[in-house]
mmCIF file of the N, C-alpha and C atoms, coordinates in Angstrom:
data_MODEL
# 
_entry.id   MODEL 
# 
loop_
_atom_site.group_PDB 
_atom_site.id 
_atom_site.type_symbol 
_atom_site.label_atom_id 
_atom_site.label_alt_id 
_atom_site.label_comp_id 
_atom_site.label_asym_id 
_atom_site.label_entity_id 
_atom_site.label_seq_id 
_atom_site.pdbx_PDB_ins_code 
_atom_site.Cartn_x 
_atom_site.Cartn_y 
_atom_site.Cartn_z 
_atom_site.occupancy 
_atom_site.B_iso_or_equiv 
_atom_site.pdbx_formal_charge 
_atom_site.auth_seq_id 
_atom_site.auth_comp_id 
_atom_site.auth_asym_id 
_atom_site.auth_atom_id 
_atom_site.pdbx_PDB_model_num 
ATOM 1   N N  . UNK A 1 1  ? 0.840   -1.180 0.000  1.00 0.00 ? 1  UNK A N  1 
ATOM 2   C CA . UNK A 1 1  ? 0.000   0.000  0.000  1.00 0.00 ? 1  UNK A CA 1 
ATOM 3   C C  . UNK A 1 1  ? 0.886   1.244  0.000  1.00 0.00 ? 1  UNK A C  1 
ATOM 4   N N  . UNK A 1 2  ? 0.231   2.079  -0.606 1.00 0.00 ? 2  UNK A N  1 
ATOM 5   C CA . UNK A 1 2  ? 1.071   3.558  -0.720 1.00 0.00 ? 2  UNK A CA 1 
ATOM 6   C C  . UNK A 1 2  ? 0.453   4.703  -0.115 1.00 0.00 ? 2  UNK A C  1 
ATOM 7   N N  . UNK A 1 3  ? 1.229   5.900  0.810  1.00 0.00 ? 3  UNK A N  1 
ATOM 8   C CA . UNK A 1 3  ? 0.907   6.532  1.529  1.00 0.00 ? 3  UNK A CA 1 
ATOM 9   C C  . UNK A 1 3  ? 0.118   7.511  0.776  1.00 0.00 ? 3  UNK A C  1 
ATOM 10  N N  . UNK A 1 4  ? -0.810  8.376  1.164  1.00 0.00 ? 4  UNK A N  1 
ATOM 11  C CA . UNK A 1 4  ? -1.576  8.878  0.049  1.00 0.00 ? 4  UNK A CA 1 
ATOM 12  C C  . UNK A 1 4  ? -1.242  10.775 0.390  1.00 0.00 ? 4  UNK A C  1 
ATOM 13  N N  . UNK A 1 5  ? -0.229  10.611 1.407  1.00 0.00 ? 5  UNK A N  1 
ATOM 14  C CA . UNK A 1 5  ? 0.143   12.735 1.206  1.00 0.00 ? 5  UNK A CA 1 
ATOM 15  C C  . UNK A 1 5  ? 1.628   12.616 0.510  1.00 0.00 ? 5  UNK A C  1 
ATOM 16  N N  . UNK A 1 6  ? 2.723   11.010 0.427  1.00 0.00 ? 6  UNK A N  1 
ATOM 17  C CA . UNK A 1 6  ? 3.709   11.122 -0.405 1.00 0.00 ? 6  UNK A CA 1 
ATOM 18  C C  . UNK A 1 6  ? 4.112   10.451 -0.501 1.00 0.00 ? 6  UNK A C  1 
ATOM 19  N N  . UNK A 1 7  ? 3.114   9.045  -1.103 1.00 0.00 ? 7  UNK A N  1 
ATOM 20  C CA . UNK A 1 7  ? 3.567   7.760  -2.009 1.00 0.00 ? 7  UNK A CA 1 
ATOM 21  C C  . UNK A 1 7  ? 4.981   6.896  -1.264 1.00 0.00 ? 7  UNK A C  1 
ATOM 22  N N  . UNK A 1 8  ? 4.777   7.544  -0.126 1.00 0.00 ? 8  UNK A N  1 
ATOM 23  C CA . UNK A 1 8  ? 6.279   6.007  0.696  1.00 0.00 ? 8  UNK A CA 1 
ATOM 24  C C  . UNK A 1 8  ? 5.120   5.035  0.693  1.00 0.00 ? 8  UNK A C  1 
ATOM 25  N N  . UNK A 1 9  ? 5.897   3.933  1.279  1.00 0.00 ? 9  UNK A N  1 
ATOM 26  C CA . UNK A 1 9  ? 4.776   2.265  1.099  1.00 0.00 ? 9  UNK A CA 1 
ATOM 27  C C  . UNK A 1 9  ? 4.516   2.144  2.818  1.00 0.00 ? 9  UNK A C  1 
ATOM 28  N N  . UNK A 1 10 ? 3.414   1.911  3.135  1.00 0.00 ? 10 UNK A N  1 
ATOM 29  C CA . UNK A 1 10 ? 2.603   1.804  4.105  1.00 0.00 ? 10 UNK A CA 1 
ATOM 30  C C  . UNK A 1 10 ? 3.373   0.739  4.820  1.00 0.00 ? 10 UNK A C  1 
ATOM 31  N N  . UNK A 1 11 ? 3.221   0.604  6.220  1.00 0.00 ? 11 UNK A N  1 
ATOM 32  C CA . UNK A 1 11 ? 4.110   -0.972 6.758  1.00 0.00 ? 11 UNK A CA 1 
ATOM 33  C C  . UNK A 1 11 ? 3.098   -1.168 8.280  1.00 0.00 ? 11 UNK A C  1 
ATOM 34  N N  . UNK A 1 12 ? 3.046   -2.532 8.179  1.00 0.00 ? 12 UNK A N  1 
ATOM 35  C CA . UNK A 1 12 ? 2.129   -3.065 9.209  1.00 0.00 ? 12 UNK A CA 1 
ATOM 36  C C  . UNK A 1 12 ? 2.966   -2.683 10.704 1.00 0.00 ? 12 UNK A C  1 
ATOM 37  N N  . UNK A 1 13 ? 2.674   -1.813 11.295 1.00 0.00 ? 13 UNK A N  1 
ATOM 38  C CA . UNK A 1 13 ? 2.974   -1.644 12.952 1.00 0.00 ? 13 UNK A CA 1 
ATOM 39  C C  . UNK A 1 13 ? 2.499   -1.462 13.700 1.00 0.00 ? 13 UNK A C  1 
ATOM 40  N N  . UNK A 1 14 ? 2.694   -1.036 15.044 1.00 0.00 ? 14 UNK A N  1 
ATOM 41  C CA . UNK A 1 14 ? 1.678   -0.637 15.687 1.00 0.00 ? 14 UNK A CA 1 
ATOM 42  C C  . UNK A 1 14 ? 2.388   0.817  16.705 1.00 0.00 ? 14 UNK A C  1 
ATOM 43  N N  . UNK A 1 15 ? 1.247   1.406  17.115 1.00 0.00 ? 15 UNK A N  1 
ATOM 44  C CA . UNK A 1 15 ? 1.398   3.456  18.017 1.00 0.00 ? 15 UNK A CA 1 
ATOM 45  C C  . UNK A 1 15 ? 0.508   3.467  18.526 1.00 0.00 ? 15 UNK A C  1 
ATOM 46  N N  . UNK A 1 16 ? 0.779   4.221  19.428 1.00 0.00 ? 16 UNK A N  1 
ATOM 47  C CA . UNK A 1 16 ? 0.200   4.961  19.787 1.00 0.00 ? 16 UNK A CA 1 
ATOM 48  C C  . UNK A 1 16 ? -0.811  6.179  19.486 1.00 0.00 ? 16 UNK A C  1 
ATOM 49  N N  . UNK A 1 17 ? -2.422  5.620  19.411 1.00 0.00 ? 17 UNK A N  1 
ATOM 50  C CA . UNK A 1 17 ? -3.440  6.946  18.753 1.00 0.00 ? 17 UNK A CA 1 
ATOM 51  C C  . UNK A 1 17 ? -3.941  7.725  19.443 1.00 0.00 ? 17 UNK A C  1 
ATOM 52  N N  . UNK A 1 18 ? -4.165  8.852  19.028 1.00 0.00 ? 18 UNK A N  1 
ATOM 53  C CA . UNK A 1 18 ? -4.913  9.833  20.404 1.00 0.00 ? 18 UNK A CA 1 
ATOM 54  C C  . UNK A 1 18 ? -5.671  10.081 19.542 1.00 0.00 ? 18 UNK A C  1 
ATOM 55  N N  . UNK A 1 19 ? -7.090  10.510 19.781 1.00 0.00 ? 19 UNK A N  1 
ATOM 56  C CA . UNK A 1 19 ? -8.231  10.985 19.026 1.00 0.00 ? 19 UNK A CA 1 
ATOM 57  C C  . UNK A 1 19 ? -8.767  11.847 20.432 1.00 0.00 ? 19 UNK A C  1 
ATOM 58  N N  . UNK A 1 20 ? -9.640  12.820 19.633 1.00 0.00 ? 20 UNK A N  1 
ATOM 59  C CA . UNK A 1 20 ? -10.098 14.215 20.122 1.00 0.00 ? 20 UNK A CA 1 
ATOM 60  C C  . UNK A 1 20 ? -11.584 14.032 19.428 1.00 0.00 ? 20 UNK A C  1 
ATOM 61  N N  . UNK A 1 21 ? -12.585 14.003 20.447 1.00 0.00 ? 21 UNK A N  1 
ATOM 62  C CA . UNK A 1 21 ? -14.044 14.429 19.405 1.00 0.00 ? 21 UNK A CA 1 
ATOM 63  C C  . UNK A 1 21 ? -15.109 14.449 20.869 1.00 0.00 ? 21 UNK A C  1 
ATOM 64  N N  . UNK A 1 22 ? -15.598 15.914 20.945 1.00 0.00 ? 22 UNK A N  1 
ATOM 65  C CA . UNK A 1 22 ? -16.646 16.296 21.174 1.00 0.00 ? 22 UNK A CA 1 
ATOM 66  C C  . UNK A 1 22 ? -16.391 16.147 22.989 1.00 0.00 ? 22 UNK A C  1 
ATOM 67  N N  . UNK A 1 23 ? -15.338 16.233 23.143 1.00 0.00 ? 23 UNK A N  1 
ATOM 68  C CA . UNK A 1 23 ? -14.391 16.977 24.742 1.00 0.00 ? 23 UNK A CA 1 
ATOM 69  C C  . UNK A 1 23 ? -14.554 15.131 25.011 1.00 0.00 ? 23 UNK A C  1 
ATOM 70  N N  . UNK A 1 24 ? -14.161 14.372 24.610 1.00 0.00 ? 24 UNK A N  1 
ATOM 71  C CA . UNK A 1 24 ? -13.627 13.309 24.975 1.00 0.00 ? 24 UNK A CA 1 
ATOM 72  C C  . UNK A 1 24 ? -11.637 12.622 24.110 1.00 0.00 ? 24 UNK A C  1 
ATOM 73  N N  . UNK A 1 25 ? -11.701 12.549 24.677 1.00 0.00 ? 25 UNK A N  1 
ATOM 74  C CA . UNK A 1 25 ? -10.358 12.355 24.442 1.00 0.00 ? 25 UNK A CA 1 
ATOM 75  C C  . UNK A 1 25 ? -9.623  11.116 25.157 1.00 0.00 ? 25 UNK A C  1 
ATOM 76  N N  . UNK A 1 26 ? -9.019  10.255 23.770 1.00 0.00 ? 26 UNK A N  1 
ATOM 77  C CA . UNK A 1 26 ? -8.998  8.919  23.589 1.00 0.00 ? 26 UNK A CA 1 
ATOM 78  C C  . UNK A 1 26 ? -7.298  8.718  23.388 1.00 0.00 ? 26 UNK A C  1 
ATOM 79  N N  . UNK A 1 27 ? -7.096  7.475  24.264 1.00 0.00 ? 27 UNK A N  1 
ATOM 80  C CA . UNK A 1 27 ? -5.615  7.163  24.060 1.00 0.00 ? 27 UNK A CA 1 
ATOM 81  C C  . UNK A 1 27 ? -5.531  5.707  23.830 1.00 0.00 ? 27 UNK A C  1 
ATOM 82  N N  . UNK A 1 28 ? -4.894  5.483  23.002 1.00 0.00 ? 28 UNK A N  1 
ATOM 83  C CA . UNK A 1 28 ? -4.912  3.695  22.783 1.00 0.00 ? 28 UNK A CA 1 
ATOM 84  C C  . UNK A 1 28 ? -3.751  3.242  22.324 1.00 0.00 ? 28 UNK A C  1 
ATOM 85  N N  . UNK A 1 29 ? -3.046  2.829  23.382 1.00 0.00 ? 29 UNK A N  1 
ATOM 86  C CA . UNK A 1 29 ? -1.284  2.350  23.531 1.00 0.00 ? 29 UNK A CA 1 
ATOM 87  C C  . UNK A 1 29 ? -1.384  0.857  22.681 1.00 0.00 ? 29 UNK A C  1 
ATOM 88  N N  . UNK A 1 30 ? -0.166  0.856  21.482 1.00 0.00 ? 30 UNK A N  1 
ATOM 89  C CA . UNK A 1 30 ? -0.091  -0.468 21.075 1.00 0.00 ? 30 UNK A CA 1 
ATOM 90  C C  . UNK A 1 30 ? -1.313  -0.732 20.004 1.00 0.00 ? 30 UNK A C  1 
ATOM 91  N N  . UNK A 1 31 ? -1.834  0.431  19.021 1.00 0.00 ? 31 UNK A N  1 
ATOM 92  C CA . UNK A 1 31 ? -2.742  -0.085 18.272 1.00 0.00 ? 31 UNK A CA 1 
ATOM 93  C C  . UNK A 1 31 ? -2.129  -0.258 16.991 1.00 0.00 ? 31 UNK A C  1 
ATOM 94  N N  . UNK A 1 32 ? -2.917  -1.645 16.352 1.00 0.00 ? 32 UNK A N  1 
ATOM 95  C CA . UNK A 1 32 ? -2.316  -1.681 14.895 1.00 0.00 ? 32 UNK A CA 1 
ATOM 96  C C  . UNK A 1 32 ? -2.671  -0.756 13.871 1.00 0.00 ? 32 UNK A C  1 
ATOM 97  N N  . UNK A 1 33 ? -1.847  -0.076 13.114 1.00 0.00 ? 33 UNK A N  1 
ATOM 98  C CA . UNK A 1 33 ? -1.744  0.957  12.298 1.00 0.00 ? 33 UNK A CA 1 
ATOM 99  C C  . UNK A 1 33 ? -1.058  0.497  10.734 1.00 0.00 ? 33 UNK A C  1 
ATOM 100 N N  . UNK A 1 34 ? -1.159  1.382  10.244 1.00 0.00 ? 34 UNK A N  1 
ATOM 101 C CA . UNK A 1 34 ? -0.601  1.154  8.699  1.00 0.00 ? 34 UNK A CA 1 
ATOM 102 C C  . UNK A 1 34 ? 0.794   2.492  9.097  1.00 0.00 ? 34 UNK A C  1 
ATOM 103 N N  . UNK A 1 35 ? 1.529   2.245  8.685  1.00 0.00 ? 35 UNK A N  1 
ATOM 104 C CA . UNK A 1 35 ? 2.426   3.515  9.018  1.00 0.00 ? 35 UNK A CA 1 
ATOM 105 C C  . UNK A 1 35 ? 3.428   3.841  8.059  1.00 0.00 ? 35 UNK A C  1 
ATOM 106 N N  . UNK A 1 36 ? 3.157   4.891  7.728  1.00 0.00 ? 36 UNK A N  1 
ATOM 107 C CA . UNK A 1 36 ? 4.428   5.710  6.186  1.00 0.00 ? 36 UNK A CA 1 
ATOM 108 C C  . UNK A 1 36 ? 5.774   5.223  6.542  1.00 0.00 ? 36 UNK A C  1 
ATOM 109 N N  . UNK A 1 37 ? 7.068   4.623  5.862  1.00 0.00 ? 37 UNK A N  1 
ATOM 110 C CA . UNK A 1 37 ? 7.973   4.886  6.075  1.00 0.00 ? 37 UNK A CA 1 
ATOM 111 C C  . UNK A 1 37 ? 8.846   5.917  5.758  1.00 0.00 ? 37 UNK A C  1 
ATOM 112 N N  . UNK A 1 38 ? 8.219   6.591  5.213  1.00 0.00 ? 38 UNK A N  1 
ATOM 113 C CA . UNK A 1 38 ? 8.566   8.270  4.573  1.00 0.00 ? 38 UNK A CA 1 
ATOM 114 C C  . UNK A 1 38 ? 8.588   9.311  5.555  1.00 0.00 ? 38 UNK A C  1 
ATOM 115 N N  . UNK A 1 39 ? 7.364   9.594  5.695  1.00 0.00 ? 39 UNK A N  1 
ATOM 116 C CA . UNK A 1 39 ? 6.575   10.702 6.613  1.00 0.00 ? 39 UNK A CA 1 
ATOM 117 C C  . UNK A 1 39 ? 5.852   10.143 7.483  1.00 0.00 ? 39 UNK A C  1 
ATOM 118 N N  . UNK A 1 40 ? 5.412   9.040  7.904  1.00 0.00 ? 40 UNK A N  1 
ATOM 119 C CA . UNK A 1 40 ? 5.427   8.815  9.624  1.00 0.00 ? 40 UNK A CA 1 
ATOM 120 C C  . UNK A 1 40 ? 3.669   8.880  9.283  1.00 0.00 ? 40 UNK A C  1 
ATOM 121 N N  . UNK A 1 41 ? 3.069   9.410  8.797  1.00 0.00 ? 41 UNK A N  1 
ATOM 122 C CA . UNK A 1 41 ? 1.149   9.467  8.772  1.00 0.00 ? 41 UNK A CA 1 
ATOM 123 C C  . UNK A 1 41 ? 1.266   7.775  8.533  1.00 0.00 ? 41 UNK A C  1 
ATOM 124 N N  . UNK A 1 42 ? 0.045   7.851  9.663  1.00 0.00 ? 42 UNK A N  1 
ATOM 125 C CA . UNK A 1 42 ? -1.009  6.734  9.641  1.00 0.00 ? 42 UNK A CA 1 
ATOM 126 C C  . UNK A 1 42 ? -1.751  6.322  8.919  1.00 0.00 ? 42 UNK A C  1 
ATOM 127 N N  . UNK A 1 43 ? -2.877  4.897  8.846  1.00 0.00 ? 43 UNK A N  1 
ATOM 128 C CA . UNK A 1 43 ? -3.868  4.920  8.314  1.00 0.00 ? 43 UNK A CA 1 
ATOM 129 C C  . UNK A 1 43 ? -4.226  3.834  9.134  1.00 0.00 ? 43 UNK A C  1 
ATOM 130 N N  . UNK A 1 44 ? -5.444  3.932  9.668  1.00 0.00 ? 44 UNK A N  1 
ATOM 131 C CA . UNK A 1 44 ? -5.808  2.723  10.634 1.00 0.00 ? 44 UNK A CA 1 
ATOM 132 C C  . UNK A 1 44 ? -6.677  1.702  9.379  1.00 0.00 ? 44 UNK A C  1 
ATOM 133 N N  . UNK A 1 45 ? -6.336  0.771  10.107 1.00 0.00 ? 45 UNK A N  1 
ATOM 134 C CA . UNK A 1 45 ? -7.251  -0.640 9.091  1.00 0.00 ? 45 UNK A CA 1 
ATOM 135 C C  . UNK A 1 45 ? -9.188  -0.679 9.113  1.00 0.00 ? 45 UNK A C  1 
ATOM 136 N N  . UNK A 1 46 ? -9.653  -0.945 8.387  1.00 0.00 ? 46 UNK A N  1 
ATOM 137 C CA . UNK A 1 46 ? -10.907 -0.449 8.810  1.00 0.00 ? 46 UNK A CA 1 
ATOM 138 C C  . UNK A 1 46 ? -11.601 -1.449 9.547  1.00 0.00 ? 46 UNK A C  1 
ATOM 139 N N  . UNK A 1 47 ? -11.513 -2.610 10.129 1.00 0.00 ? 47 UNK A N  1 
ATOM 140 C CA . UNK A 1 47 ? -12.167 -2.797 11.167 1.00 0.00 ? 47 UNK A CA 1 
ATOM 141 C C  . UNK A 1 47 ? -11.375 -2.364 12.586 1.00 0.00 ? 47 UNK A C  1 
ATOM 142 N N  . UNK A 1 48 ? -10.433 -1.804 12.323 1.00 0.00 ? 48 UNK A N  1 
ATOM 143 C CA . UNK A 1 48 ? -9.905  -0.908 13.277 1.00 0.00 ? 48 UNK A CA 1 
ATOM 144 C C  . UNK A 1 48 ? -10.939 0.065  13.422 1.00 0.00 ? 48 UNK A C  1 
ATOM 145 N N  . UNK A 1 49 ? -11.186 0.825  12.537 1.00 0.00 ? 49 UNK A N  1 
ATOM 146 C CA . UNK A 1 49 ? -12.062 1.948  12.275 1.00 0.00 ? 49 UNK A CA 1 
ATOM 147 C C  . UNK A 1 49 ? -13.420 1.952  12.954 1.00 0.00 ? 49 UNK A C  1 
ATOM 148 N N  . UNK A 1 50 ? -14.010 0.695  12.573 1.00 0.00 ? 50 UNK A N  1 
ATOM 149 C CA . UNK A 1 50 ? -15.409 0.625  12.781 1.00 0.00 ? 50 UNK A CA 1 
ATOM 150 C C  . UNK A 1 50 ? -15.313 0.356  14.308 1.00 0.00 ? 50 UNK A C  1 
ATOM 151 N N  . UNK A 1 51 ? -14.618 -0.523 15.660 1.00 0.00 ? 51 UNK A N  1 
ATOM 152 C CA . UNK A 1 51 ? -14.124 -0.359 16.838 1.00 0.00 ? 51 UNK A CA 1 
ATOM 153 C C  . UNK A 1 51 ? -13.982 0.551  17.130 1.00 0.00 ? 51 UNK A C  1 
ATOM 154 N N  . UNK A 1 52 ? -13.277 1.780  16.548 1.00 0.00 ? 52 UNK A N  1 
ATOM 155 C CA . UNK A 1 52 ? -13.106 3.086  17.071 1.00 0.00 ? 52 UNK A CA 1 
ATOM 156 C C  . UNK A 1 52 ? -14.559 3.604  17.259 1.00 0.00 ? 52 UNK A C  1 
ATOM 157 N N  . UNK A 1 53 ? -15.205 3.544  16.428 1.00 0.00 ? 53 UNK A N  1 
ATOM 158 C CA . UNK A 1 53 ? -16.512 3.965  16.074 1.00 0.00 ? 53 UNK A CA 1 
ATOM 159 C C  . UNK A 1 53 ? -17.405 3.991  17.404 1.00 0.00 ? 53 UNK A C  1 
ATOM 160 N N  . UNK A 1 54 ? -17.240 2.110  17.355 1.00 0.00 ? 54 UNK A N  1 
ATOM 161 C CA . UNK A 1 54 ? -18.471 1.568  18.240 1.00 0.00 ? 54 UNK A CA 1 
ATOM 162 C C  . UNK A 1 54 ? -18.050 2.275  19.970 1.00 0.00 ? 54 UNK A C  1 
ATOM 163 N N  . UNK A 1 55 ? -16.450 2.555  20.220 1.00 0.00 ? 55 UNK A N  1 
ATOM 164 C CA . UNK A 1 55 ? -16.164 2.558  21.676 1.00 0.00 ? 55 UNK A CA 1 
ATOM 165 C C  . UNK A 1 55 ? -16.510 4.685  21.723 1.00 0.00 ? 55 UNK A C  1 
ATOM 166 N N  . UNK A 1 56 ? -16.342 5.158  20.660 1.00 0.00 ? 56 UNK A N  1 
ATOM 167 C CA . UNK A 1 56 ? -16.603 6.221  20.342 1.00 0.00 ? 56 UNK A CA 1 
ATOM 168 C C  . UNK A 1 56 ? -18.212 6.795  20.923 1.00 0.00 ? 56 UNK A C  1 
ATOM 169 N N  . UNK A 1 57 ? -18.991 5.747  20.140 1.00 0.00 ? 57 UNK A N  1 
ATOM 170 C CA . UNK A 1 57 ? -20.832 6.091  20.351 1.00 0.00 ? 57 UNK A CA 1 
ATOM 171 C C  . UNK A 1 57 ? -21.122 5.578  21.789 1.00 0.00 ? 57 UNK A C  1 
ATOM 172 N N  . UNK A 1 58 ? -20.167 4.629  22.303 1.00 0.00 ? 58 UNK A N  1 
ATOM 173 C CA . UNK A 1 58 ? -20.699 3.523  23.678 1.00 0.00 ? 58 UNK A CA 1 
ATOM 174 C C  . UNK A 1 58 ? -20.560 5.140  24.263 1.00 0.00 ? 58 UNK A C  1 
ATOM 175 N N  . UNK A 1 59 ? -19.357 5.903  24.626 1.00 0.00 ? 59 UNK A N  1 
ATOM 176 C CA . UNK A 1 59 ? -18.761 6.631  25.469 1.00 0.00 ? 59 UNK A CA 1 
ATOM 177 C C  . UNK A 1 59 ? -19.524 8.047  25.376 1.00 0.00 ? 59 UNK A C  1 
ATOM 178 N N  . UNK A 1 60 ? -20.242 8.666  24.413 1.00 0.00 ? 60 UNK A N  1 
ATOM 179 C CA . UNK A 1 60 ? -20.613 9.215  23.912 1.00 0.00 ? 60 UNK A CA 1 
ATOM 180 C C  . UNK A 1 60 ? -22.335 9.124  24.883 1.00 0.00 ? 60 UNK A C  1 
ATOM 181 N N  . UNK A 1 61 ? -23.069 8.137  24.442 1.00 0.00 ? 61 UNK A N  1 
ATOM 182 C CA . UNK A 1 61 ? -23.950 7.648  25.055 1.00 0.00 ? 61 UNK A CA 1 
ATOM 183 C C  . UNK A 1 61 ? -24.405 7.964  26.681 1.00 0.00 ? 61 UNK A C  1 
ATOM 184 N N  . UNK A 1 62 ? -22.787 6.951  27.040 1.00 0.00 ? 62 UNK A N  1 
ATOM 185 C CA . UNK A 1 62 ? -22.694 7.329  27.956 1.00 0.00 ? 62 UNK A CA 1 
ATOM 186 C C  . UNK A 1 62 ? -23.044 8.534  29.304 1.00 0.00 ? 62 UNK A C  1 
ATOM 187 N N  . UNK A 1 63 ? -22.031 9.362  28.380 1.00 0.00 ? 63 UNK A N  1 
ATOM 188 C CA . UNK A 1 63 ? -22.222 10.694 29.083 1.00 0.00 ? 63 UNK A CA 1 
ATOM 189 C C  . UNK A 1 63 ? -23.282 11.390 28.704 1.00 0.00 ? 63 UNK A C  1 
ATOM 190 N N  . UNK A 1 64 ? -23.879 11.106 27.770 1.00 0.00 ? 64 UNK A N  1 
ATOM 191 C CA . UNK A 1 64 ? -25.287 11.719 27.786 1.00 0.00 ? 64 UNK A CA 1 
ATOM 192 C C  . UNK A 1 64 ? -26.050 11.436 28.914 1.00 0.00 ? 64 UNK A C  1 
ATOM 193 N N  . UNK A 1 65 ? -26.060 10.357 29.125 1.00 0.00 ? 65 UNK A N  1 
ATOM 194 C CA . UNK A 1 65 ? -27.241 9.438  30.291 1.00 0.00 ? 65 UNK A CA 1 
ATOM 195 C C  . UNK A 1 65 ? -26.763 10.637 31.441 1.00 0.00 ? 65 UNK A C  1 
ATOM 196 N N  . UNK A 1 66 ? -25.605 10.138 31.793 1.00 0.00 ? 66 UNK A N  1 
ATOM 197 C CA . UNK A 1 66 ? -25.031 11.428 32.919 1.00 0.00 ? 66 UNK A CA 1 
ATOM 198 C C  . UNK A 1 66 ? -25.368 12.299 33.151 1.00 0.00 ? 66 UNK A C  1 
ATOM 199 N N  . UNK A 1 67 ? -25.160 13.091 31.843 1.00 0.00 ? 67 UNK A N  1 
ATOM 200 C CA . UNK A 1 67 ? -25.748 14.404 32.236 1.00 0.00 ? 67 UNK A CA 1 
ATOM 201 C C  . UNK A 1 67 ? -27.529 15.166 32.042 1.00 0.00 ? 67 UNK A C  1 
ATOM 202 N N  . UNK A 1 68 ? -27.919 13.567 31.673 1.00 0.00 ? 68 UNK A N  1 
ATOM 203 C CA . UNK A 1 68 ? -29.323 13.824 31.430 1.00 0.00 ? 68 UNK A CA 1 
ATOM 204 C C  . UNK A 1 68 ? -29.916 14.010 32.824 1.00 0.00 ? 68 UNK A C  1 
# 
């Protein structure tokens, strides 16, 4: 696979992700990633993606109930 901001080849590893959305803020040590050997950008795998998703809406949910 090829990186898509400057065509280095993608390589199976794994990092550290932080995600930011809607004052929650997410850290996930040791996740598998696609990673540039060029320039270092990511690309997560997409059932990576769709996990992010689901722990995203659980947490989300969540704090609604809370503050309902």
């Amino acid at each position: 696979m090829k990186c898509l901001y400057c065509d280095g080849d993608l390589e199976l590893a794994t990092d550290v992700y932080h995600l930011d959305r809607k004052g929650i803020h997410l850290t996930i040590d040791d996740m598998q990633v696609y990673k540039c050997n060029r320039c270092g950008e990511i690309m997560i795998p997409g059932e990576e993606v769709q996990a992010l998703q689901d722990i995203l809406r659980q947490l989300e949910d969540s704090i609604q109930r809370e503050v309902a």
